[in-house]
C-alpha positions, -999 to +999 in steps of 0.1 A: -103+142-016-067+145-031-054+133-056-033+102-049-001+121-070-003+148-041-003+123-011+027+109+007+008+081+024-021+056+004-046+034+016-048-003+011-072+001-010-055+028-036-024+001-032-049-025-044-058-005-071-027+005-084-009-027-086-039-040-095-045-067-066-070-074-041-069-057-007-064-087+010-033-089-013-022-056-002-026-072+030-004-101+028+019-080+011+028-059+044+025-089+066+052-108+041+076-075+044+071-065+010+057-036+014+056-010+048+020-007+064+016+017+095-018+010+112-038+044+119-067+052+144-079+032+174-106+010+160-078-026+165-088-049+136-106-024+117-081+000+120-074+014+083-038+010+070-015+035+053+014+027+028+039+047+021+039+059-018+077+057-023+073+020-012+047+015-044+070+036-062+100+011-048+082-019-052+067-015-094+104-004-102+120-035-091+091-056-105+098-040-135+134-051-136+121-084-127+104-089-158 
């Protein structure tokens, strides 16, 4: 598997891990806006969900500035 430095896209659950939050957080997270998810595959519900890293990159910088 790669490494997650060398990947343009992340799962929800490499987003969960990072900002160190649930998946379901993740989750919420795209369906509030706050972050971009693009469903991929054809399994409907359980379809796994990609995230684009410069949105994580995006997002921690501002909640850095936040704080």
């Amino acid at each position: 598997m790669r490494d997650i430095a060398e990947k343009e896209y992340l799962t929800s659950e490499e987003v969960a891990q990072i900002l160190r939050v649930t998946r379901a957080t993740v989750m919420n997270m795209i369906k509030k806006g706050q972050l971009r998810g693009k469903k991929v595959g054809i399994g409907g519900i359980s379809s796994p969900w990609r995230i684009p890293k410069e949105d994580i990159v995006k997002y921690v910088e501002l909640k850095d500035k936040e704080e």
